[in-house]
DRENPALUM-61740 format. One record per residue: x, y negated, z of N, C-alpha, C in turn; residue number from 1. Coordinates in pm, whole numbers, plus 50000, padded with zeros to 5 digits. Atoms other than C-alpha are relative to their C-alpha. Layout:
N
> X/Y/Z/X/Y/Z/X/Y/Z/NUM
...
//
This chain:
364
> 50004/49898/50104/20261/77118/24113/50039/49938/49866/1
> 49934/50035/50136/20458/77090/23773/49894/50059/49914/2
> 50069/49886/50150/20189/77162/23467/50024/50004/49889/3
> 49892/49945/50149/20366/77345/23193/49912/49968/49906/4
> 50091/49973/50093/20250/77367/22868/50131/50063/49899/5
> 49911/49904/50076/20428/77634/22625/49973/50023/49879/6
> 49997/50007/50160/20503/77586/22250/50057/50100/49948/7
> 49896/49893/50037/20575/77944/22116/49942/50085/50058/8
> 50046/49890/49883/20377/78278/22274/50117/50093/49953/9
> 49897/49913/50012/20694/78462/22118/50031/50096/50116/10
> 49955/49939/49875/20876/78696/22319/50080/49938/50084/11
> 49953/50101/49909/21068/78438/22507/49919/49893/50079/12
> 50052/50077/49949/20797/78239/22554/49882/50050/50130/13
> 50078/49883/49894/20601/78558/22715/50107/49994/50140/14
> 49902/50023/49928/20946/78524/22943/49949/49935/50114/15
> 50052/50099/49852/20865/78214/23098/49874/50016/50036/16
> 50136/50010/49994/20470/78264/23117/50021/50107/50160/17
> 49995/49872/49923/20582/78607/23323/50095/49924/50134/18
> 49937/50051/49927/20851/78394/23537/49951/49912/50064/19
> 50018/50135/49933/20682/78109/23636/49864/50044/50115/20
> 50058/49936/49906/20452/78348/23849/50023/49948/50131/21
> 49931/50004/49888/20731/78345/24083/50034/49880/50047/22
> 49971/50152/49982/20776/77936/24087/49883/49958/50060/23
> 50090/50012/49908/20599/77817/24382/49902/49836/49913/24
> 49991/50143/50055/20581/77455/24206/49984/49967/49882/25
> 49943/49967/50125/20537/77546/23854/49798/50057/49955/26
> 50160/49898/50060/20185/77633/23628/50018/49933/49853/27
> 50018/50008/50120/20134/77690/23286/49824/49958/50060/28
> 50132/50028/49983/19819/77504/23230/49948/50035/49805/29
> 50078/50017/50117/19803/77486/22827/50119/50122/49926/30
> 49908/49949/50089/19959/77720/22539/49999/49945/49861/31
> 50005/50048/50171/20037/77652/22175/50077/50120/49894/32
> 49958/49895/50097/20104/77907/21893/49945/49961/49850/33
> 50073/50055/50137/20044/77830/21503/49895/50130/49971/34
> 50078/49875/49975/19911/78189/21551/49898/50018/50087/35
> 50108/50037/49949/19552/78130/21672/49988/50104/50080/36
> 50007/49891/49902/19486/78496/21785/50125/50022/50064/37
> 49916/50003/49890/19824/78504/21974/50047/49911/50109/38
> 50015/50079/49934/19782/78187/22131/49876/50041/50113/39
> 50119/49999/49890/19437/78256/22270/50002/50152/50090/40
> 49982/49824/49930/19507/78672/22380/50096/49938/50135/41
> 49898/50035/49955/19817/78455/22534/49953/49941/50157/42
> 50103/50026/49915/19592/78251/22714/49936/50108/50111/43
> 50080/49960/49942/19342/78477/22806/50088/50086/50120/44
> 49942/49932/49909/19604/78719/22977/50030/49900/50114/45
> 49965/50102/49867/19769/78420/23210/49875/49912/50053/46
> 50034/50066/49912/19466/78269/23297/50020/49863/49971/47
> 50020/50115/50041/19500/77957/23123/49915/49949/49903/48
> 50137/50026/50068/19247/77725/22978/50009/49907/49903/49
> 49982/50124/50124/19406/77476/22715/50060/50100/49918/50
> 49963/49966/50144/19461/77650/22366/50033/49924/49925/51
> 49984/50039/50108/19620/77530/22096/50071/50057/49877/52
> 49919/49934/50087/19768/77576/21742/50122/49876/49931/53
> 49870/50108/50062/19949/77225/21681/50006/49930/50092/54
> 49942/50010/49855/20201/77121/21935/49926/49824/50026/55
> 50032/50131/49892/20100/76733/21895/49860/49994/50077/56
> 50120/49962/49958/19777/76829/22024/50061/50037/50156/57
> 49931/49944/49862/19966/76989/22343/50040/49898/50073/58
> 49923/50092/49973/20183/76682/22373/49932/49903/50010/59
> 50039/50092/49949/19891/76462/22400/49915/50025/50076/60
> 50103/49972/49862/19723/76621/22690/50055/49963/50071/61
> 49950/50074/49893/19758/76447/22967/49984/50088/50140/62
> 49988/49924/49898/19734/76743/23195/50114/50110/50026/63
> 49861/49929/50014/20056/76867/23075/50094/49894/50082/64
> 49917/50027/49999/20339/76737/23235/50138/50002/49966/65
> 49874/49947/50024/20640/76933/23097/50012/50111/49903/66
> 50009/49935/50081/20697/77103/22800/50112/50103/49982/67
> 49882/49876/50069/20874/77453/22698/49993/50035/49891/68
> 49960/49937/50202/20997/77537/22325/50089/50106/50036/69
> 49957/49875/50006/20971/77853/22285/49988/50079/49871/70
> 49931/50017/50209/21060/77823/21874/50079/50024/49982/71
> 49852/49952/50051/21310/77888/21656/50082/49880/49960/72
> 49913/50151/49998/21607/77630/21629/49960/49950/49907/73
> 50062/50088/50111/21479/77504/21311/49912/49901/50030/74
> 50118/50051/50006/21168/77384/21465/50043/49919/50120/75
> 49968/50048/49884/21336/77245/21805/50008/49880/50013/76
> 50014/50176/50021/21433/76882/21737/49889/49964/49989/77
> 50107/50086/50021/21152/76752/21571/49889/50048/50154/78
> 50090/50000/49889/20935/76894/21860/50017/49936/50098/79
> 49998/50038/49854/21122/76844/22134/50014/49803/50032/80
> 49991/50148/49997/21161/76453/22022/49869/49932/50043/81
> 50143/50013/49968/20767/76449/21978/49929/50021/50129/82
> 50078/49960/49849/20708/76595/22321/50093/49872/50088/83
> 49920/50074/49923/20980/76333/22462/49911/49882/49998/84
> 50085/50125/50009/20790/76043/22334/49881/50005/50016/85
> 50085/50009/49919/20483/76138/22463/50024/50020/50137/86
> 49985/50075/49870/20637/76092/22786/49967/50165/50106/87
> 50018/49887/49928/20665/76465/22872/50177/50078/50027/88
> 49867/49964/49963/20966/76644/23042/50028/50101/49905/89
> 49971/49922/50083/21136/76881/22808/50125/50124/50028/90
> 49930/49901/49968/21294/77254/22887/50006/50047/49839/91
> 49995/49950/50134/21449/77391/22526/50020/50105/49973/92
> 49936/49873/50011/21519/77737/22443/50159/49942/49947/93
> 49857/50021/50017/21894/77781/22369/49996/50153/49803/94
> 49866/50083/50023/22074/77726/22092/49901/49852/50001/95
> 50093/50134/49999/21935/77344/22201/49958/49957/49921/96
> 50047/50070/50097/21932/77274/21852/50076/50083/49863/97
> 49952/49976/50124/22068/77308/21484/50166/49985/50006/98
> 49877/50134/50037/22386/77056/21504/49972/49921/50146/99
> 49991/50075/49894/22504/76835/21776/49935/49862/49921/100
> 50101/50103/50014/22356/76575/21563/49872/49986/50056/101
> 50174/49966/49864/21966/76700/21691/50041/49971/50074/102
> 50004/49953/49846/22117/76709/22014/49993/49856/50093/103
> 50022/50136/49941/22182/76308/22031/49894/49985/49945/104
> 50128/50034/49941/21855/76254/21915/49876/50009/50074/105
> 49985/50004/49829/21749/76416/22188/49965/49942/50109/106
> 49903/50117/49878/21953/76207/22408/49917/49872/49948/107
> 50027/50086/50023/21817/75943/22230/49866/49949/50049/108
> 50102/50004/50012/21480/76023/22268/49930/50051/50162/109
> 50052/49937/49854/21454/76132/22654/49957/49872/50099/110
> 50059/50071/49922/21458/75830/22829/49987/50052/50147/111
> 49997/49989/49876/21393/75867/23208/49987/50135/50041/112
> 50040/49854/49996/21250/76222/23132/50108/50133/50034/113
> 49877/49857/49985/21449/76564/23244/49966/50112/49880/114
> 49991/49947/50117/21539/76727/22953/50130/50091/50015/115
> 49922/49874/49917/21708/77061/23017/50025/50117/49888/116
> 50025/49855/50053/21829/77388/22813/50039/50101/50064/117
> 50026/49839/49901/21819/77760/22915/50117/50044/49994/118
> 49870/49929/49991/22183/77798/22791/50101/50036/50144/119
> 49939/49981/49854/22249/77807/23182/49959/50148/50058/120
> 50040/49840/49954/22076/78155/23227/50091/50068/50092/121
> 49953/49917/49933/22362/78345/23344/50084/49935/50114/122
> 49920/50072/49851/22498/78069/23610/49890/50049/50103/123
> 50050/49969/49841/22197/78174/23831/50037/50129/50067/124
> 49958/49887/49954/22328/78455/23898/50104/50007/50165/125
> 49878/50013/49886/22500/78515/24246/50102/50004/49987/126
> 49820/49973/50005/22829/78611/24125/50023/49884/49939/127
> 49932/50116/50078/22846/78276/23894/50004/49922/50121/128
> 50023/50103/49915/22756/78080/24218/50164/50023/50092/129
> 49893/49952/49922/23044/78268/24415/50123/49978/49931/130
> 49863/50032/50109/23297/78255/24117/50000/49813/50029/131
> 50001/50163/50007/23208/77846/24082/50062/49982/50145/132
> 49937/50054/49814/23256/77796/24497/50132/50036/50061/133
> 49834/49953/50001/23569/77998/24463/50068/49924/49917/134
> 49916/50090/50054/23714/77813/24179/50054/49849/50033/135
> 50021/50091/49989/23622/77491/24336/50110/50026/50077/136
> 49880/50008/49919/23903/77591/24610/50110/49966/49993/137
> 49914/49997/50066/24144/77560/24372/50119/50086/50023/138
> 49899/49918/49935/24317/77910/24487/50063/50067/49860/139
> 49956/49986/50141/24375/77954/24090/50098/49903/50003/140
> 49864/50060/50054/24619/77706/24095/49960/49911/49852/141
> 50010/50051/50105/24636/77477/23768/49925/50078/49871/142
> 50047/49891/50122/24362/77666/23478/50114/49978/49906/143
> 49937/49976/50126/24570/77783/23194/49927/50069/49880/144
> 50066/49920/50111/24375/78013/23037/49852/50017/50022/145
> 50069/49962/49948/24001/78031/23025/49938/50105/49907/146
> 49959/49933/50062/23925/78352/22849/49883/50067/49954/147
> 50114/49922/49997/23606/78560/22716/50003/50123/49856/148
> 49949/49904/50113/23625/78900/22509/49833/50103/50014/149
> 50105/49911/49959/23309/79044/22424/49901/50055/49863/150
> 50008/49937/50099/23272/79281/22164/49907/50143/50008/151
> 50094/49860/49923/22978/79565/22169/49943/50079/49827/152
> 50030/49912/50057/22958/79859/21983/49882/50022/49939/153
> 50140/49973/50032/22696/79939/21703/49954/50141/50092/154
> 50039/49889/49858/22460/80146/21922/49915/50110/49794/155
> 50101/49946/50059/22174/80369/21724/49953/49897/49895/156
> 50060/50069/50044/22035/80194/21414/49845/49966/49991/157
> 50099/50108/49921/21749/79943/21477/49819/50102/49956/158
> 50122/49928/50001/21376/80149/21475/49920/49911/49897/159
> 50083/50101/50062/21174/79812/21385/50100/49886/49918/160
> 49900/50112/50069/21277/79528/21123/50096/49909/50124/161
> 49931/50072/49953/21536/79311/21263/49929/49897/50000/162
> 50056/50110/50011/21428/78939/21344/50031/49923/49855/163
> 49932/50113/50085/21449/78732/21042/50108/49860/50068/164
> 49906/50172/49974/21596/78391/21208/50113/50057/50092/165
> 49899/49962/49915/21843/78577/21415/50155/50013/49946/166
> 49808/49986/50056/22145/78623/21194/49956/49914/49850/167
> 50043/50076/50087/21970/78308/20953/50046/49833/50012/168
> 49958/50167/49921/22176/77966/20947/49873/49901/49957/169
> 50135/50093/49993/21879/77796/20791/49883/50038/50120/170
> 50132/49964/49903/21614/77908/21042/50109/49965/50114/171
> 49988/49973/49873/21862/77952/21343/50183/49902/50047/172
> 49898/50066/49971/22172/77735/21280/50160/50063/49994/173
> 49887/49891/50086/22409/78059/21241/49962/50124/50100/174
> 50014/49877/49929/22466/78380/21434/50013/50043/50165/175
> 49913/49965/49842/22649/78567/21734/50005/49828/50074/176
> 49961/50160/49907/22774/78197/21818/49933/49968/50050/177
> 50121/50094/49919/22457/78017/21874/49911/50110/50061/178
> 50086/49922/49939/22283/78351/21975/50038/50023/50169/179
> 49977/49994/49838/22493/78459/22276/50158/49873/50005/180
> 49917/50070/49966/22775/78187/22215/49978/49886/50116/181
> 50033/50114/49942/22601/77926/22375/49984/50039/50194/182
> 49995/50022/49856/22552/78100/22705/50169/50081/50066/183
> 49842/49933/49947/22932/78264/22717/50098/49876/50047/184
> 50003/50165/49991/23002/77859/22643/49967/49905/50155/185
> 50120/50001/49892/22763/77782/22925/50073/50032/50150/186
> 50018/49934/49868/22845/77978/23174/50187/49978/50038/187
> 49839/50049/49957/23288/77938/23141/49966/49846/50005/188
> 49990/50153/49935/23195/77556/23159/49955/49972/50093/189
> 50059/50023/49870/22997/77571/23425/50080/50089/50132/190
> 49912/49969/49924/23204/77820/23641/50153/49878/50031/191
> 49910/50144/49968/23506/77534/23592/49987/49912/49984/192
> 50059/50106/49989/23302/77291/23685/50011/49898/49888/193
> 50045/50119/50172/23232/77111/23300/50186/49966/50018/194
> 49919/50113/49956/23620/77014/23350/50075/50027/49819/195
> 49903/49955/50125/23731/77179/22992/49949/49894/49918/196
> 50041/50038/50119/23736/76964/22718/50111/49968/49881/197
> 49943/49977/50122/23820/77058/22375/50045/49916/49915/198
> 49960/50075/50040/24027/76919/22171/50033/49983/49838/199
> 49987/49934/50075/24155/77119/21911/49956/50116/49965/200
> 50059/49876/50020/24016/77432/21749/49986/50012/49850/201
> 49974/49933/50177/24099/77685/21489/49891/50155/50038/202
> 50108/49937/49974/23793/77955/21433/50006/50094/49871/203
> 50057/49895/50127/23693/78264/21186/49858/50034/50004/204
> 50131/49902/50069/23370/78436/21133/50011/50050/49935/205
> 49954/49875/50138/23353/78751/20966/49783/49999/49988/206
> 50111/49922/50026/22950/78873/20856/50003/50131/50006/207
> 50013/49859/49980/22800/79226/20934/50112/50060/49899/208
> 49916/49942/50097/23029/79471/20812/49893/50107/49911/209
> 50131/49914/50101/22864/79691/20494/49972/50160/50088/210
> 50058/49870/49926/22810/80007/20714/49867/49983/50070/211
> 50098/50001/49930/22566/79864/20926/49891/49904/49941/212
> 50117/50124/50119/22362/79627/20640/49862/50037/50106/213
> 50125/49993/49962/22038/79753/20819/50001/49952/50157/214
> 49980/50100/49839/22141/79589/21180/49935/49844/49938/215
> 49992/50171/50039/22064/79266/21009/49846/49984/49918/216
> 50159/49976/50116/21712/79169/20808/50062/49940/49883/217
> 49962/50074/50107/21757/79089/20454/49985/49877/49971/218
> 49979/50119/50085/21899/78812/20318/50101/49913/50111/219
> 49905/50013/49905/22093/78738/20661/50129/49941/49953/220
> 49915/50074/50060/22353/78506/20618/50115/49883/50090/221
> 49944/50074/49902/22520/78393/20941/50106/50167/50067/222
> 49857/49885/49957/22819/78590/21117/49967/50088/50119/223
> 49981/49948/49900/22832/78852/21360/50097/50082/50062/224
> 49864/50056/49917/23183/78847/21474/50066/49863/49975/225
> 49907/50140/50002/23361/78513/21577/50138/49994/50119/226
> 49885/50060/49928/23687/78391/21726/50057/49868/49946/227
> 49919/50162/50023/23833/78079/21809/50111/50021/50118/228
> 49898/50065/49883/24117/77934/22013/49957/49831/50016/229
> 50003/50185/49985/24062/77573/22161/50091/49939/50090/230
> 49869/50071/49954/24353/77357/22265/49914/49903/50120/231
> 50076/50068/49932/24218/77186/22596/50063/49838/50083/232
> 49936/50120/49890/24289/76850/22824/50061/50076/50089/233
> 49934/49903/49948/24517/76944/23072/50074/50108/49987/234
> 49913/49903/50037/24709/77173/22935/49922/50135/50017/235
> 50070/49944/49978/24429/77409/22959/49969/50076/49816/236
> 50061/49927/50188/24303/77696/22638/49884/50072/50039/237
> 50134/49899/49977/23991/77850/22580/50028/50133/49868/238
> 49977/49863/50107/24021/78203/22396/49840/50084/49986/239
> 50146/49914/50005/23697/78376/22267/49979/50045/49864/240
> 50061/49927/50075/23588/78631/22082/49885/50063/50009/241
> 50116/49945/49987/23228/78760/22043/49956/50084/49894/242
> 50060/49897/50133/23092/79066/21820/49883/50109/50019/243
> 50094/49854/49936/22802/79276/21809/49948/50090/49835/244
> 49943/49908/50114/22747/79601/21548/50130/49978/49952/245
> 49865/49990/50055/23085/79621/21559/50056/50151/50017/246
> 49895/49854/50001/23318/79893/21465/50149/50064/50045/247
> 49870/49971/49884/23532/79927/21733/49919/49998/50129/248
> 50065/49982/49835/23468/80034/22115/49957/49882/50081/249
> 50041/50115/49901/23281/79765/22343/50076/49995/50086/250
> 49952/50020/49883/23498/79603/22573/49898/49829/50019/251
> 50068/50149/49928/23371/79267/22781/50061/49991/50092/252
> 49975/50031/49827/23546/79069/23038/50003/49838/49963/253
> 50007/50167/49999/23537/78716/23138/50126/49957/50066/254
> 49906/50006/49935/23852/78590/23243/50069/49871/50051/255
> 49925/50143/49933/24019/78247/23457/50143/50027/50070/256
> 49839/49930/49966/24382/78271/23473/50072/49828/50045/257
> 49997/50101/50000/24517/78026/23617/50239/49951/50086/258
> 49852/49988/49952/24941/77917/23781/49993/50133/50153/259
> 50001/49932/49813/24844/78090/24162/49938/50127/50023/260
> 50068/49864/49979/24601/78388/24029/49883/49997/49886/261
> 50087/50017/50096/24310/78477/23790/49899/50092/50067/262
> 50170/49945/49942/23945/78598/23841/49976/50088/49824/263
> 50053/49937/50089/23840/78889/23616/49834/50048/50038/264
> 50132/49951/49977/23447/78948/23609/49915/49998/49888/265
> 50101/49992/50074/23167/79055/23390/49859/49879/49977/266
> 50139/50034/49990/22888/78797/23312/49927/50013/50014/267
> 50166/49982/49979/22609/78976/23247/50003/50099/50155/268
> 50047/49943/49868/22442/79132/23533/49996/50141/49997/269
> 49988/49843/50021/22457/79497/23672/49987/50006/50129/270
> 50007/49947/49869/22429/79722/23960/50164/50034/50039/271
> 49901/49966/49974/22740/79755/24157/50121/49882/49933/272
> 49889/50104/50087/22888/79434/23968/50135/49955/50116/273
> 49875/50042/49919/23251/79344/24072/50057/49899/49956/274
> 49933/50156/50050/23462/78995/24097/50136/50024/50057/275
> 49865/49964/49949/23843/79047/24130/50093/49860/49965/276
> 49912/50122/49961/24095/78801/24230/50134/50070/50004/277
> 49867/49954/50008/24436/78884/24085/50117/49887/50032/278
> 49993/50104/49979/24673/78655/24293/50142/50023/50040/279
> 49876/50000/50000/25051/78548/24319/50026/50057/50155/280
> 49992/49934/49842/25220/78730/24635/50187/50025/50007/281
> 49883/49992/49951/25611/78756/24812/50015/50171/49871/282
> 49958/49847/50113/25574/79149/24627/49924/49983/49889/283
> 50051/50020/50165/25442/79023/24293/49812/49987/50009/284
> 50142/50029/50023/25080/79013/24183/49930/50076/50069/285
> 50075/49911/49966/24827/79196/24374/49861/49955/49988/286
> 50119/50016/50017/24438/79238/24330/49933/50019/50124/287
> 50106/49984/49945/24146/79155/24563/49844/49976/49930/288
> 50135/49997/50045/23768/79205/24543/49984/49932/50083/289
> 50038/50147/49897/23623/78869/24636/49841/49999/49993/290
> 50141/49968/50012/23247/78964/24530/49970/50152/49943/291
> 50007/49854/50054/23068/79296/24484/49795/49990/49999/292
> 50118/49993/49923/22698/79305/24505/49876/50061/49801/293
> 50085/49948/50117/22367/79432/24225/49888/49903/49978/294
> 50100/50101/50106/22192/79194/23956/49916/50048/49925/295
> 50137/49967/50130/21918/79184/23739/49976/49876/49944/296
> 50030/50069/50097/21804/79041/23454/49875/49898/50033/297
> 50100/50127/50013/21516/78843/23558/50000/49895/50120/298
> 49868/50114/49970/21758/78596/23780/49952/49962/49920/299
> 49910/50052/50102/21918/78503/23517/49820/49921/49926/300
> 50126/50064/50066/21538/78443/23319/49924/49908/50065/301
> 50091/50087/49897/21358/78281/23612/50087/49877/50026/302
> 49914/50111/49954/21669/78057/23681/49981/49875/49930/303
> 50049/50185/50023/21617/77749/23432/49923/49947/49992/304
> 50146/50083/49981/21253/77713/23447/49964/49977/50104/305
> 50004/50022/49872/21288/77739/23853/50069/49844/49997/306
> 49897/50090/49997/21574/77481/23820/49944/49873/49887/307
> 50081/50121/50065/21384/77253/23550/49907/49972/50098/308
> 50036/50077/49939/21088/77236/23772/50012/49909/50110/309
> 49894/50055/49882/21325/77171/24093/50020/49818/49962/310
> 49932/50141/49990/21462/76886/23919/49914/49849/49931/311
> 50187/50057/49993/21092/76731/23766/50002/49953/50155/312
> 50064/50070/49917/21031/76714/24122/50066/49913/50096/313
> 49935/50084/49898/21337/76626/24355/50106/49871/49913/314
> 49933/50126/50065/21442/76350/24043/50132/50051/49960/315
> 49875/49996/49979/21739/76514/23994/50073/50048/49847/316
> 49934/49946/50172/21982/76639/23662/49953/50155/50019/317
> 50005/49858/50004/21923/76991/23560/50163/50095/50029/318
> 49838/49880/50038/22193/77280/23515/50078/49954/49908/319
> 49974/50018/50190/22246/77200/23140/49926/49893/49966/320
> 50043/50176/50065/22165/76834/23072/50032/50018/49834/321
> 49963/50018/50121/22161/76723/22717/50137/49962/49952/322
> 49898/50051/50031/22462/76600/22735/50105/50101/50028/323
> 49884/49878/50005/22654/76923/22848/49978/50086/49891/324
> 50038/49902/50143/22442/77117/22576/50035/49914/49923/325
> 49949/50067/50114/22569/76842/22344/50147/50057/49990/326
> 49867/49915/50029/22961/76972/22455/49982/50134/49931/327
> 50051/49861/50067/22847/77305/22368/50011/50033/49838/328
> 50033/49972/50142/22707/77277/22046/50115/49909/49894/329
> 49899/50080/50087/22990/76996/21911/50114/50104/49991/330
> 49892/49861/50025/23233/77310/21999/49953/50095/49891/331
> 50042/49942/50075/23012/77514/21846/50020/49971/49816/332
> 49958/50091/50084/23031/77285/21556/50140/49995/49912/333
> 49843/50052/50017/23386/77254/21531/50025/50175/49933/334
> 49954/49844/50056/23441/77626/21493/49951/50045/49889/335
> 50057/49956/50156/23184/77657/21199/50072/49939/49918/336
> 49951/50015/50103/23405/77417/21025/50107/50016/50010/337
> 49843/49942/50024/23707/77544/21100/50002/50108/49904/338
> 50033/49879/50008/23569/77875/20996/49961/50005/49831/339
> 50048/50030/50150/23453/77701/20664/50139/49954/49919/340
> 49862/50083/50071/23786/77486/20567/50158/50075/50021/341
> 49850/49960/49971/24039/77711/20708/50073/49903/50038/342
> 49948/50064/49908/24156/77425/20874/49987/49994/50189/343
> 50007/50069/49799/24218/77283/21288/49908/49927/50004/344
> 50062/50092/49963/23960/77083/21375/49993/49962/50116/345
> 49932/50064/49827/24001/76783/21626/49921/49941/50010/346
> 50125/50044/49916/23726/76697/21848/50015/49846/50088/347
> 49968/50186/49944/23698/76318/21943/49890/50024/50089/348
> 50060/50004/49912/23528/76251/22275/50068/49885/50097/349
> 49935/50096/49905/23541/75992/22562/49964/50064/50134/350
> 50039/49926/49827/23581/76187/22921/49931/49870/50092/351
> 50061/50073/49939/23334/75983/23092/50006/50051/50149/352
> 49969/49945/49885/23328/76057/23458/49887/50084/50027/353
> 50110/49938/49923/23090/76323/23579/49928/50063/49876/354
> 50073/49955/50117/22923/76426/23203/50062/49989/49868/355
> 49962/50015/50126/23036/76472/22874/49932/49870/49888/356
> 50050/50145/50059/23018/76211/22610/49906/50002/49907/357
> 50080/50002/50099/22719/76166/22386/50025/49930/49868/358
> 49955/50061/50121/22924/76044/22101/50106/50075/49953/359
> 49863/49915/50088/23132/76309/22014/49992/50014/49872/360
> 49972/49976/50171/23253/76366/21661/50081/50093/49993/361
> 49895/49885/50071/23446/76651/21474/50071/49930/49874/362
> 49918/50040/50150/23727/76594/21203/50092/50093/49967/363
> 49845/49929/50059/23969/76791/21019/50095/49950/49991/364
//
């Protein structure tokens, strides 16, 4: 038995408390909240008997084995370093951090420990498993393009305040990008097997547009539309755009195009979800359906705290090592200052075999 202990009763952190039900191998034993009465209500509902309100207090129980931050990126580093060096395993909420700087110390600070983020969510999904085992065939032919368009309509305006740290680069590091960038990021690197790596990249960010000022909490100050292009190894590009309260119709597709055929499919999960395989042929291009089947959302939630304790016990790497959430966020990175300088920015890295490099740098 893995015994959790959970920094954060937030609503994400209610997530895992509710998920780890289903983890045969897996127990919250302690909680932590700076919020005394939502720590202990937190408690009392799951059935757990260690309270707290300050995490190093958490981090030096010795009946914890493995810690979840379930904080806001601001607060993530310094914790998750503190929980490392007390010699506890570490699962992070996603965006892993601020800056790929946090992210090597980290790396720095893990040591033998499995140290894991959630930006893998939507690989548990059956269709990512089926897309990945298909790509691996290599019936795409040479990648050319790997592609993601996912732009969603303002719906109804918002009932209750908006989150403060959600569209806040001091509290949250920035917007859209690190909100759902990290698992759109995530999930095209992990479908082609980690093989992309960036090289070049030119990026925008726009901020809410003034129609919808009340989508956002005041004082909001991070973007919510972005696009980049990234020039890849291999002769390979990554294309992405992400927007939400936007003022234009929602489209979304995920796309791998590649010399022999391309795979069009939706990420997120649905009933009736479809995976199409558009593929070279004697009479030109024709389309097959290579997956079809109905998802849900709490997959995708149960998947990296199943898959953290998995790899706690059989020794093994997670989904999203620190060192792939380090590619991540150095992209991430790269595009904020493209986005700032109106310049290209060129991503230095050493392709190590099997993991990305923990010494990457950005330059203009």
């Amino acid at each position: 038995m893995i015994r959790l202990g959970l920094v954060g009763c937030g609503v994400i952190g209610q997530v895992h408390l509710r998920v780890a039900k289903s983890i045969p191998d897996a127990q919250f034993v302690a909680v932590c909240d700076v919020r005394e009465d939502v720590a202990r209500n937190t408690a009392q509902q799951y059935g757990i008997g260690a309270v707290y309100t300050d995490p190093a207090a958490l981090f030096a129980d010795a009946n914890v084995d493995a810690v979840v931050l379930g904080v806001p990126a601001n607060l993530r580093t310094a914790l998750g370093v503190q929980a490392l060096q007390q010699g506890k395993h570490l699962l992070t909420e996603k965006p892993v951090a601020m800056n790929a700087d946090e992210v090597k110390q980290l790396i720095a600070a893990r040591g033998e420990r499995v140290a894991a983020c959630t930006s893998s969510r939507l690989r548990f999904l059956p269709s990512a498993k089926a897309i990945t085992d298909f790509v691996a065939t290599g019936a795409l032919g040479d990648l050319r393009v790997v592609r993601c368009r996912d732009v969603i309509a303002a719906g109804e305006p918002p009932s209750n305040p908006p989150p403060v740290w959600r569209l806040n680069r001091s509290l949250n590091g920035g917007g859209i990008l690190v909100n759902w960038g990290c698992y759109d990021l995530d999930y095209l690197f992990g479908i082609t097997g980690w093989r992309l790596r960036p090289r070049r990249v030119m990026g925008q960010t726009w901020a809410n547009v003034p129609d919808y000022a009340a989508y956002a909490a005041p004082g909001s100050d991070a973007e919510t539309h972005v696009a980049f292009f990234a020039q890849c190894d291999g002769g390979m590009a990554l294309t992405y755009e992400r927007g939400e309260f936007m003022p234009t119709a929602t489209d979304e597709i995920w796309q791998l195009i590649g010399a022999k055929g391309a795979l069009r499919m939706n990420m997120k999960p649905s009933i009736g979800k479809q995976v199409w395989f558009d593929k070279t042929s004697p009479h030109g291009t024709t389309s097959e359906l290579i997956w079809q089947g109905d998802e849900d959302w709490e997959t995708q939630h149960r998947g990296p705290l199943a898959d953290f304790v998995e790899a706690i016990r059989d020794g093994r790497e997670p989904a999203t090592t620190l060192e792939k959430a380090l590619l991540i966020q150095t992209l991430t990175d790269a595009v904020y200052r493209s986005a700032q300088t109106g310049a290209c920015v060129e991503i230095e890295l050493s392709a190590l075999a099997g993991s990305p490099d923990s010494a990457m740098t950005t330059r203009v």
